[in-house]
KEDRENKE-710468 format. One record per residue (C-alpha): residue in one letter; x, y negated, z negated. Coordinates in steps of 0.5 Angstrom, whole numbers, plus 500, padded with zeros to 3 digits. Layout:
! KEDRENKE-710468
AXYZ ...
! end
This chain:
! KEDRENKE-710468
X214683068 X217677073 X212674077 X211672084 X216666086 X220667079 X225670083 X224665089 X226659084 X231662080 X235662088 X232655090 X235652082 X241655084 X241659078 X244666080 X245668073 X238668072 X236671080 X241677078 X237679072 X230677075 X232683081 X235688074 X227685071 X224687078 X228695078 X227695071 X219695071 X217697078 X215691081 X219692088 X214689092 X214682089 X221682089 X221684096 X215678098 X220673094 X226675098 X222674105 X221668102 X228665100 X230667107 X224663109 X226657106 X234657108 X230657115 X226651115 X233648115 X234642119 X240644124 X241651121 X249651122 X249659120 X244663124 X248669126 X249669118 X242668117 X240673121 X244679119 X242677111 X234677114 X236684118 X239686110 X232684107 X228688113 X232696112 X231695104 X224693105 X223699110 X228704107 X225710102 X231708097 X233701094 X238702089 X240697083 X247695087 X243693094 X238689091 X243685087 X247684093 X241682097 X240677092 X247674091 X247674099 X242669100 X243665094 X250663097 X246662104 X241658101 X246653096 X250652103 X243651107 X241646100 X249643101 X247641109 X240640110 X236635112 X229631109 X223634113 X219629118 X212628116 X206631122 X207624126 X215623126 X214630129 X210628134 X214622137 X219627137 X217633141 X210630145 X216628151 X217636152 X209637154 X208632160 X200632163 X201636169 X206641166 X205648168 X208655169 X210658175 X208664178 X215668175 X213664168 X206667168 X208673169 X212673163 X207670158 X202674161 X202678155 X199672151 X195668156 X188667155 X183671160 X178667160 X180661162 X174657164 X173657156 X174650154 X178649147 X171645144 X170652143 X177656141 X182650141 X183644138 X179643131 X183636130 X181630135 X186625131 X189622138 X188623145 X193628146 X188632141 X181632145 X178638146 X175635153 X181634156 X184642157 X181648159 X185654154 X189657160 X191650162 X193648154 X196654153 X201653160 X203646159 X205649152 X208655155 X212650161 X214646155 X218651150 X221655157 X224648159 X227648152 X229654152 X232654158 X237648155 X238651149 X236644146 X234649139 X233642134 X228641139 X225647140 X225647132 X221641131 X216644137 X214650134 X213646126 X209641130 X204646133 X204650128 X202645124 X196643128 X189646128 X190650135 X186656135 X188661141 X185667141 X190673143 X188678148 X190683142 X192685136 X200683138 X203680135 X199679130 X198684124 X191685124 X186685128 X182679125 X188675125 X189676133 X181674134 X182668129 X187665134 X192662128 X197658133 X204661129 X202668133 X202666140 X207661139 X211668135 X208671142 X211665146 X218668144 X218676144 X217674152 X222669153 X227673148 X224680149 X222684143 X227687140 X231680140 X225677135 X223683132 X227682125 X224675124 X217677126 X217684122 X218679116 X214674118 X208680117 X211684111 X205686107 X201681110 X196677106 X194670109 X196666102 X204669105 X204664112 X206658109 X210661104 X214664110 X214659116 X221658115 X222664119 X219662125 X221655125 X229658124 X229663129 X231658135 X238657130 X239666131 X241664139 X245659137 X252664138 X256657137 X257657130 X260660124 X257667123 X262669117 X262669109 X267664106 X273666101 X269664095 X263667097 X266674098 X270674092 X262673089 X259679093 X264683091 X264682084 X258683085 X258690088 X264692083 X260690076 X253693079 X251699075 X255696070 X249690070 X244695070 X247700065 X247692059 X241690062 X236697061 X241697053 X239689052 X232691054 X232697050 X233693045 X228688046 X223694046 X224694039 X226688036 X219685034 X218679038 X225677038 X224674045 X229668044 X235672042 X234677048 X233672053 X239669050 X243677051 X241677058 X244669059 X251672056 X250677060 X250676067 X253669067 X258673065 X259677072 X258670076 X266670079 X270663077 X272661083 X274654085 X266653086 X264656081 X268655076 X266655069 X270655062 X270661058 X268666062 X271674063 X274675069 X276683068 X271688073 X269694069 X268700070 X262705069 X257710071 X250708073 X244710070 X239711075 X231710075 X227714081 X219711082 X214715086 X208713090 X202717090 X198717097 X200714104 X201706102 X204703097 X199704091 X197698085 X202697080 X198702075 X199708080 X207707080 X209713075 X218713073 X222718071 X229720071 X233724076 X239724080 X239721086 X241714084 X235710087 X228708088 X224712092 X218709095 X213710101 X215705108 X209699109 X205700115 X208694120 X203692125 X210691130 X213696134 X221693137 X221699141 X217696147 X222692151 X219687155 X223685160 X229684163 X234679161 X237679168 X230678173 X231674179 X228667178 X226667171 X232663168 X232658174 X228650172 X223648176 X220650182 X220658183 X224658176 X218659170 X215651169 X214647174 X213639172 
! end
């Protein structure tokens, strides 16, 4: 059975072969929400890129991963689909990126951005109104700040609501200027600080004991749904709380850290030659992928013990299936597409969420997919917030949203 992270390695190895059977392991053995938390993952990870030249790519492959995740059925040819795509997206990420800074490099880069002084203005603070603290007299000894590194850290210095608004006034203004290395580099590096803002509610955290605990990645992904509006920030932040577990924040990161690069419409937003002659071989040769890998596994079931020469099979297998394009050019391999007929699996959850691996009962039917039971999500995208177009909301300094 593939654990956690197996797949996530495979894709991060730059190992597709071994990713293809992984997702064909996950089918196999019912084990979809550990696939599913691995792609949220490798996604997560093409986010923490440095300068992300292919947001509007990225952000159509997170949409992908989101309606698999929330659909009812998942078939074999889907789930190979949406490994192969973010493998292909991650190798061009690992082609491009860029050594991450260290928490001090951080901030001689962004602490420019929030000047003392700096606050909202009244059409600002209507927009954030949504995550901005009531009790503004309450000083951050308390709520706030668990780190007095530097002076800029020291709790005495701010009250909650000043805090919160000369952060607030520093992103709009690089938002506003559509400076996203710098909105990127701020958001890592006041995640990564021990700020604690408690939320009015439970938005957008997934849980009521997460909004009281005041993590700073809820407000500053709260930060962004005001600013861009919900249904703008819904797929990053719906994967960011899928199936939410604390252990998951650090393993998901890159998607609140990317997001910025989403905005960017000056770049290249399309799949290359080599890379849709792959997703479509892929798509071609999927249920005959599935066909082998269940008659491979078959086998393996009655082979006493002989794991070596299975593992061996499957390698042959699915390299077999990887197109030999001028990148990807490996001597020897078959270049035919065959043709096939799938034999599909159907899984079936007892109850109204997603039971424990036990309960998950398979058997045979026609439908030519995996069923399941939708998560629960803490995120509604149907409540727009605002209106792009409001009159003074884009406009720098007095009477626009920051004043400094």
């Amino acid at each position: 059975m593939p654990a956690k992270g197996v797949l996530l390695n495979a894709v991060l190895t730059d190992d597709i072969s071994e990713a293809l059977s992984l997702t064909c392991a996950h089918m196999h053995q019912s084990t979809i929400s550990v696939m599913e938390d691995d792609w949220i993952a490798i996604s997560a990870c093409i986010g923490k890129t440095f300068g992300l030249a292919f947001g509007g790519l990225w952000n159509s492959v997170n949409k992908e991963i989101l309606a698999l995740c929330a659909a009812d059925e998942l078939t074999v040819s889907q789930a190979l689909l949406c490994t192969t795509r973010l493998s292909l997206l991650y190798k061009r990420c690992k082609q491009t990126t860029s050594p991450l800074l260290n928490i001090a490099s951080l901030r001689s880069k962004v602490v420019k951005h929030f000047p003392e002084g700096a606050s909202l203005s009244s059409a600002g603070a209507a927009r954030y109104d949504r995550i901005l603290p009531v009790n503004s007299g309450m000083s951050l000894s308390k709520l706030a700040l668990q780190n007095t590194e530097d002076e800029e850290d020291t709790a005495s210095q701010f009250q909650l609501d000043e805090f919160c608004r000369r952060i607030l006034a520093g992103l709009s203004k690089l938002l506003i200027e559509h400076k996203y290395d710098d909105i990127r580099n701020s958001l890592e590096y006041l995640s990564k600080k021990k700020y604690q803002v408690p939320l009015l509610n439970r938005w957008p955290a997934p849980t009521d004991e997460e909004a009281q605990k005041g993590d700073m990645c809820w407000f500053l992904w709260g930060a962004l749904a005001c600013y861009y509006g919900e249904d703008v920030v819904a797929t990053n932040l719906k994967l960011f709380s899928w199936n939410w577990r604390k252990t998951l924040k650090n393993d998901r990161m890159g998607l609140l850290l990317g997001f910025p690069y989403i905005m960017n419409t000056n770049v290249l937003s399309e799949w290359s030659y080599n890379e849709n002659m792959i997703i479509e071989k892929i798509t071609q040769s999927s249920k005959e992928l599935w066909r082998q890998y269940n008659n491979t596994a078959a086998g393996n079931d009655s082979s006493d013990g002989e794991d070596d020469e299975h593992n061996t099979q499957l390698d042959r297998l699915f390299t077999s299936y990887i197109p030999r394009t001028s990148q990807h050019a490996r001597s020897g391999a078959s270049q035919s597409t065959p043709h096939f007929v799938q034999e599909p699996r159907f899984i079936s959850y007892r109850g109204q969420s997603e039971p424990k691996k036990d309960k998950i009962q398979v058997s045979r039917t026609d439908s030519h997919a995996f069923t399941r039971i939708q998560p629960l999500t803490a995120y509604n995208a149907s409540e727009s917030m605002y209106n792009s177009g409001q009159s003074g909301m884009y406009n720098s300094g007095q009477g626009g949203m920051y004043n400094y």
